[in-house]
C-alpha positions, 0 to 999 in steps of 0.5 A, a space after each residue: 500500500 506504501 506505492 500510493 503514499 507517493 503520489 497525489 490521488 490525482 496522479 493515481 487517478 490519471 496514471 490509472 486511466 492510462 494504465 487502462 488505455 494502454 492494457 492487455 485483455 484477458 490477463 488474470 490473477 486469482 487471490 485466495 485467503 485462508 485462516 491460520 489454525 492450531 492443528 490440534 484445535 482447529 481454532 484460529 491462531 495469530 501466527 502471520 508473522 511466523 508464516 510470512 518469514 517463513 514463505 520469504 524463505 521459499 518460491 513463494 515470496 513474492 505471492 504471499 501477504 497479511 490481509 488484517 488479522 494475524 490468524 489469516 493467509 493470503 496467496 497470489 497467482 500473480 498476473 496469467 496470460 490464460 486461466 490454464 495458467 492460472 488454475 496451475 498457480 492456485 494449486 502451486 500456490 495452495 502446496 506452497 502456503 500448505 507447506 510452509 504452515 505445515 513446517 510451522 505447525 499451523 493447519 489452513 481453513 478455507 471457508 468463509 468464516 470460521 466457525 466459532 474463533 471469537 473475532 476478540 480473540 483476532 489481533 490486527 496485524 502491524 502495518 501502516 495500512 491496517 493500522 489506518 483501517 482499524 482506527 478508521 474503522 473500529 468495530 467494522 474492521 474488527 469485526 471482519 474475521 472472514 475469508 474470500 476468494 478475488 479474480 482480477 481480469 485485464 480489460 483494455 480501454 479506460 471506457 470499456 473496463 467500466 462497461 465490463 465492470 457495469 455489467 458484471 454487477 447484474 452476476 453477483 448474485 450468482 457469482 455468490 450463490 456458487 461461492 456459498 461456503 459460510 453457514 457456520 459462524 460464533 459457534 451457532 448455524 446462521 441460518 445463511 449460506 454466506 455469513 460472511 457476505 452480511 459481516 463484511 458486504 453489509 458492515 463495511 462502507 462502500 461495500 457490496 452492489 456498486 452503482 453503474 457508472 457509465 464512464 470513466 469519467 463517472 468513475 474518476 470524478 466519483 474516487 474524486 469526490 470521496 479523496 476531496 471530501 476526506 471519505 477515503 485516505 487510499 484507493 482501496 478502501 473503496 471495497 465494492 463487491 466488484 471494482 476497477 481496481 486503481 492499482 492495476 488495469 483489472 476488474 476486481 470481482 470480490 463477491 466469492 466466498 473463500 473455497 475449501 476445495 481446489 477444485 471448486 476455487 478453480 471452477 469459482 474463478 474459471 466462472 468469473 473469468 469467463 464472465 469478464 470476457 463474455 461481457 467484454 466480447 458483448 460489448 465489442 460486438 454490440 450486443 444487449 447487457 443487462 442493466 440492473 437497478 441496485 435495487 434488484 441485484 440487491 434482491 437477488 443478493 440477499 436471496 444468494 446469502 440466504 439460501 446459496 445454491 438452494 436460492 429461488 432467484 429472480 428472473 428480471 426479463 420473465 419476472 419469475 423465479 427461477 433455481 440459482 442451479 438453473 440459472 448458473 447453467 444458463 450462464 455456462 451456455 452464455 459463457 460457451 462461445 468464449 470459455 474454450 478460447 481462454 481455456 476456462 471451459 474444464 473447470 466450469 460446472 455446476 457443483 451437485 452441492 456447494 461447500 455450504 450445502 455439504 456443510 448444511 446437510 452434516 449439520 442436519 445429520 447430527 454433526 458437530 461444528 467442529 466435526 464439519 470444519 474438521 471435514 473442511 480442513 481435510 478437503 482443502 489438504 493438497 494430496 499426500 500432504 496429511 500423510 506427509 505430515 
């Protein structure tokens, strides 16, 4: 975060836009956060410190950093020319960060929220950034003890990532809906498929459904306002659920909860790249995106945190409903024509159950929260690595 300290908002903004102008399309990066556990307990332990000395030690170095909690991990790809690429370093990077902890004694969780770690217990990890947002933010920040998965997708042309980014509000919901793995939260059942979506989308300001902007120009004087005004101090406290991001010329989409399996993270970020360029190729060639009020998505946002994969969504163009399972398979044919070229089509599918749901029927079955995230813990272990520790 230090890059922005040197320079004014205002340079920010236009070294952005041409960063923009002059990009690449279709470059990607996938960001995944993992909680730090004891392994005996499988409770949350404040040892990022510990894990980051150690991962400077080793290849992974330039892909691993705190995110706000001293008992969380979080792991990049880095940029990729094809989700093929991609899809390699999330597994490359899952070994990598599952093998230093391992070292350390420190198992990894990968759902959205832990399941009873007390957010008191969490301590905010030492840097000038985070030390900004919790006095910024108090109760907000500390609050957020929870765990997401991120896909950056380059789209070239200033004007165009905003169309990009416009469109793919209309599909968070569904994003969402996929993603689901946080029923489980202060050691009670939520009643939700992604808890984690109310902490952190429904706490956090400038969070959750953004509006459309229609332009650069829209976007720009907007980030513009909120620096003049003093409503923000740095870019990235604009936390929108998807977000131009100023940093880099990418679409950040952040709705996904965070992903036990490999699989599943894999197919979850092939969905939102796929989505990025589908849209992007709509675009080009004229064709109708949908063009949602704030008000709708939301309705179908909370339909997706409610109920995940189990939601009734609603179909705006047949004002009726329609199975979130339904409607993801309609969004696998929409996205056909562009997922063989990027090579997203082997990992896209529509799964019999996602994590919540797995989650949600042991909970039914009489199991307990510690027996279901145990379960959890297990199915995000690379191969061979419980044997090997």
């Amino acid at each position: 975060m230090g890059d922005e300290q040197r320079v004014t908002w205002q340079e920010l903004l236009a070294q952005s836009r041409v960063d923009f102008d002059e990009g690449t399309d279709f470059t990607l990066a996938v960001e995944e956060e993992f909680g730090l556990l004891d392994p005996q307990t499988l409770a949350l332990t404040n040892r990022f410190e510990e894990v980051y000395a150690a991962a400077l030690e080793t290849d992974l170095a330039p892909n691993v950093v705190g995110e706000l909690i001293a008992s969380e991990v979080e792991v990049r790809t880095g940029k990729c020319e094809s989700f093929g690429e991609a899809a390699v370093a999330m597994q490359d990077r899952r070994s990598q960060i599952h093998g230093v902890a391992r070292e350390l004694g420190i198992a990894l969780g990968g759902t959205g929220t832990h399941p009873w770690s007390r957010w008191q217990d969490q301590r905010i990890i030492d840097t000038p950034h985070y030390r900004r947002n919790d006095e910024l933010l108090r109760y907000v920040v500390w609050r957020n003890n929870t765990f997401g998965l991120h896909v950056h997708v380059g789209i070239a042309g200033a004007d165009r990532a905003i169309a990009v980014h416009d469109a793919l509000r209309n599909f968070l919901p569904e994003i969402l809906a996929v993603s689901a793995s946080s029923p489980f939260v202060e050691s009670v059942n939520s009643g939700l498929h992604s808890a984690r979506t109310e902490i952190f989308t429904r706490m956090f300001p400038r969070c959750g459904v953004p509006d459309a902007y229609g332009s650069w120009q829209a976007w720009e004087s907007y980030v513009a306002f909120l620096y003049r005004t003093g409503s923000i101090s740095e870019h990235t406290q604009i936390w929108w659920s998807v977000r131009p991001h100023l940093a880099f010329p990418t679409i950040e989409i952040r709705i996904g909860d965070a992903q036990p399996d490999l699989a599943e993270a894999q197919s979850l970020a092939a969905l939102c790249y796929a989505l990025a360029v589908r849209c992007a190729r709509a675009l080009d060639e004229g064709e109708p995106l949908p063009n949602l009020p704030h008000r709708l998505i939301e309705e179908n946002l909370w339909r997706a945190i409610r109920y995940g994969m189990s939601a009734e969504l609603l179909d705006f163009e047949r004002m009726e409903q329609v199975h979130a399972r339904t409607r993801i398979e309609q969004l696998l044919e929409w996205v056909a024509p562009v997922a063989d070229e990027i090579g997203a089509a082997p990992f896209l599918n529509v799964p019999e159950r996602n994590a919540a749901e797995r989650q949600i029927a042991r909970f039914a079955e009489g199991a307990s929260l510690e027996e279901i995230y145990a379960e959890q813990v297990r199915a995000g272990e690379p191969a061979g690595s419980a044997a090997d520790g």
